[in-house]
C-alpha positions as CSV (number, residue, x, y, z in Angstrom):
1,X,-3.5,5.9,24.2
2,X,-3.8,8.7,21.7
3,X,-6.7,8.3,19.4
4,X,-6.6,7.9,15.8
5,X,-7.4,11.3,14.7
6,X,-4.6,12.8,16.8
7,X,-2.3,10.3,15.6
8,X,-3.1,11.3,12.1
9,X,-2.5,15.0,12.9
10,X,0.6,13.9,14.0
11,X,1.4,12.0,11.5
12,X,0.7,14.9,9.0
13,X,2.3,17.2,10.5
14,X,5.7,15.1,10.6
15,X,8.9,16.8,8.9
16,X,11.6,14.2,10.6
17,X,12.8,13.4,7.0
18,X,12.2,17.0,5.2
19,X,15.7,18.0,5.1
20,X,16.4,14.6,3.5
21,X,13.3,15.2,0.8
22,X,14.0,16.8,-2.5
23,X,10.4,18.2,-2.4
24,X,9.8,18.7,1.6
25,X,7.6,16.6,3.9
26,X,4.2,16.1,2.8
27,X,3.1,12.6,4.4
28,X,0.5,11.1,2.3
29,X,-1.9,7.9,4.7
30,X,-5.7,7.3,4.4
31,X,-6.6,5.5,7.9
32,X,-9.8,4.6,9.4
33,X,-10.4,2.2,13.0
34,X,-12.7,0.6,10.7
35,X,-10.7,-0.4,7.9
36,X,-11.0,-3.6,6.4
37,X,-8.3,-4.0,4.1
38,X,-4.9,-2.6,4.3
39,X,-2.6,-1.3,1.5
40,X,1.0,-1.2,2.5
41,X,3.4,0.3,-0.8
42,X,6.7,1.7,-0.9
43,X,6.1,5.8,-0.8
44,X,4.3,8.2,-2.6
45,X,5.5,9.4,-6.4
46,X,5.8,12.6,-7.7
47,X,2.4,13.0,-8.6
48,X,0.9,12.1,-5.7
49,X,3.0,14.5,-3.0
50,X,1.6,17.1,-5.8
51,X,-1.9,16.2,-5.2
52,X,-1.5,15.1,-1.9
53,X,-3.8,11.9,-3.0
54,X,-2.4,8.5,-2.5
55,X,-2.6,6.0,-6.1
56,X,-3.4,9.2,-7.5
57,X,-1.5,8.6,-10.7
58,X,-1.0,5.5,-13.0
59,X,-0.4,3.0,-10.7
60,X,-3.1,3.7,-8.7
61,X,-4.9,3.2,-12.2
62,X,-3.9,-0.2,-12.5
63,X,-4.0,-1.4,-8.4
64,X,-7.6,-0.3,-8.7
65,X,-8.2,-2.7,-12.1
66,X,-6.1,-5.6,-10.1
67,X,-8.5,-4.7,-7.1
68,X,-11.6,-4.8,-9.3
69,X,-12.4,-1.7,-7.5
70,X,-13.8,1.9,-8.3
71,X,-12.1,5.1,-7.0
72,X,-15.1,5.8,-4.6
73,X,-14.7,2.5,-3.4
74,X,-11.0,2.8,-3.2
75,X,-10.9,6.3,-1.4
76,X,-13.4,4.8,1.0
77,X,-11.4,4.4,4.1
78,X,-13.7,2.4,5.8
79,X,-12.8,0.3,3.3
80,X,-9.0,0.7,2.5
81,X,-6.4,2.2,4.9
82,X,-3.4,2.6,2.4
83,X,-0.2,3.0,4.4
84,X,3.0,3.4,2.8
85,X,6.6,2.3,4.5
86,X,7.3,5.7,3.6
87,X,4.9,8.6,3.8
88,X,6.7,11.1,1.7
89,X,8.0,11.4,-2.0
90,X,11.9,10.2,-1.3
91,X,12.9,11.9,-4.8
92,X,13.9,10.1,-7.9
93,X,17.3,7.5,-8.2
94,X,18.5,6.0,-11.1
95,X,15.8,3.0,-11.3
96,X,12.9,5.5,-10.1
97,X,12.4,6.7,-7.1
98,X,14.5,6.2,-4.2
99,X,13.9,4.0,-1.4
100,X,11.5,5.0,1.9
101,X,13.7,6.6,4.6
102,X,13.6,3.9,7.7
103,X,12.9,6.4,10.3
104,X,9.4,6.8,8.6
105,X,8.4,3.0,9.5
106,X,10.5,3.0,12.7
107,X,8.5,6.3,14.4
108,X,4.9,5.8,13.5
109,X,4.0,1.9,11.4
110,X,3.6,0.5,14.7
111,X,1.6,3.0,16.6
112,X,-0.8,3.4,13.0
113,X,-1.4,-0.3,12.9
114,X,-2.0,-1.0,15.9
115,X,-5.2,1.2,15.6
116,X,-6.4,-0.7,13.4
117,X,-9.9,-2.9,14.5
118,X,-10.9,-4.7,11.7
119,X,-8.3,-5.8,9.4
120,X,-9.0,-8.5,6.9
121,X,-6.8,-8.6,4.6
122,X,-3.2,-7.2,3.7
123,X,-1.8,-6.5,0.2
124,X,1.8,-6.0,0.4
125,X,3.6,-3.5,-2.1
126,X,7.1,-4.4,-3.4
127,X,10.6,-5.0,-1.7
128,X,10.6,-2.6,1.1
129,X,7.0,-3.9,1.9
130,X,7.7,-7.2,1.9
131,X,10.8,-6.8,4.7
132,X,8.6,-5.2,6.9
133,X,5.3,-7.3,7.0
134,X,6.8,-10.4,6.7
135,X,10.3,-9.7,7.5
136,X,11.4,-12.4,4.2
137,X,14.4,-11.1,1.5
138,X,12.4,-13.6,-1.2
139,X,11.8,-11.9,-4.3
140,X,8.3,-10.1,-5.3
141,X,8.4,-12.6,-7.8
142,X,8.7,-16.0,-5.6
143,X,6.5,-14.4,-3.4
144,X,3.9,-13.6,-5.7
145,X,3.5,-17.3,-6.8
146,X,2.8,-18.3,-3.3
147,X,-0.8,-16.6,-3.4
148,X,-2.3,-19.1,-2.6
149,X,-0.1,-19.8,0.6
150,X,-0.1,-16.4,1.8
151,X,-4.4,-16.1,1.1
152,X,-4.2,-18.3,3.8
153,X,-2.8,-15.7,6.2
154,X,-5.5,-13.3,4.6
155,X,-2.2,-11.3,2.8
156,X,-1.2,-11.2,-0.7
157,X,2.3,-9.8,-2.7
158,X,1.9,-7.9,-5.6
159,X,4.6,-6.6,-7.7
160,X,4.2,-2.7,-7.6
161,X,1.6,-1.7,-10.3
162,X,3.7,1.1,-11.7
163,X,4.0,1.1,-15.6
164,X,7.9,0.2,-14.7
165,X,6.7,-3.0,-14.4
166,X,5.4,-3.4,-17.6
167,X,8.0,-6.1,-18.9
168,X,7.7,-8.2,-15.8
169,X,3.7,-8.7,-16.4
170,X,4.6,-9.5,-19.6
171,X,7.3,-12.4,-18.9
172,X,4.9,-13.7,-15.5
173,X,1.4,-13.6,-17.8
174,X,0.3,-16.1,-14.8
175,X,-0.2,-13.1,-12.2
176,X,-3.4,-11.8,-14.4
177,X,-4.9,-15.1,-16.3
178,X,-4.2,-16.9,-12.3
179,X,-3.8,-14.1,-9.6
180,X,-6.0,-11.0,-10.2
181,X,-9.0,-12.8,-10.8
182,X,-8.9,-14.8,-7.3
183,X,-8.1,-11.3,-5.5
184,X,-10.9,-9.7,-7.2
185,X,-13.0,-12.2,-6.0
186,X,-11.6,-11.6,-2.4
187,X,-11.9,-8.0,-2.1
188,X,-15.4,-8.3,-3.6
189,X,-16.1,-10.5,-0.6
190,X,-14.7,-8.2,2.0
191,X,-16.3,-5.3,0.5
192,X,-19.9,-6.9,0.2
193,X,-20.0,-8.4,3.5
194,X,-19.1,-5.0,5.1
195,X,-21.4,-2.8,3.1
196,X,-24.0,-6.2,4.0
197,X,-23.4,-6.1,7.8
């Protein structure tokens, strides 16, 4: 069994996909065995493989409003493992950024999660997100709504928080009068009965 810290090295150190990558592999995780809540997106922006500091740009901004969360709490990994399907910026197509190569998920999502202790809850990222975790083809959208189904399961689906998704907050105003507040509420539980115990 290799431990987690070797297994992040690893990880880091991966350039499977860097002939494939307009900018070159630079994988992008934050993991902890203690993690309580995990983050699965799509795959770092631009921004972010420049920094080399995942949400480190404008959607990060507004995941960490949703979350009712400061960046200290945020970049606490004891707190939030954030694990992309992809770990590296797959350059831009013509409705942003490309899709995560598969090979990134297929080599290393299993061995990373299954590191993972104390889990309490799962926020699921967009389309390629959604296949994976709960291997469904519904819409963000339709999956969105069910919040209160998938609380259940201790999971939610967001829509991806990028300012690309500006028009579809707008048409579904229901995700922040109905949605946000009830996963605030939830993450503030998680985090205050950690830092409590």
């Amino acid at each position: 069994m290799i431990p987690i810290k070797l297994l992040e090295k690893n990880v880091k150190d991966c350039t499977l996909c860097s002939e494939h990558l307009p900018l070159g592999a630079r994988p992008i995780i934050q993991i902890d065995t203690r993690s309580k809540i995990l983050i699965a997106g799509q795959a770092p922006g631009k921004k972010v493989h420049e920094t080399g500091i995942p949400f480190n740009d404008a959607s990060g901004d507004r995941l960490r409003e949703w979350l009712g969360v400061s960046k200290d709490a945020f970049y606490d990994s004891e707190q939030f493992a954030i694990l992309p399907i992809g770990f590296c910026y797959p350059g831009k197509g013509k409705s942003g950024d490309l899709p995560p190569p598969p090979l990134c998920a297929d080599t290393w999502r299993k061995q990373l999660l299954s590191k993972f202790e104390n889990i309490e809850f799962t926020i699921i990222l967009g389309q390629h997100a959604i296949a994976w975790h709960l291997q469904s083809k519904a819409s963000v959208t339709e999956l969105a709504k069910k919040w209160q189904y998938l609380f259940k399961s201790n999971q939610i689906v967001l829509p991806h928080p990028s300012p690309r998704n500006n028009i579809w907050l707008k048409k579904n105003n229901w995700f922040e009068n109905d949605v946000v507040p009830n996963l605030q509420n939830r993450i503030k539980a998680i985090i205050t009965h950690s830092s409590s115990s």
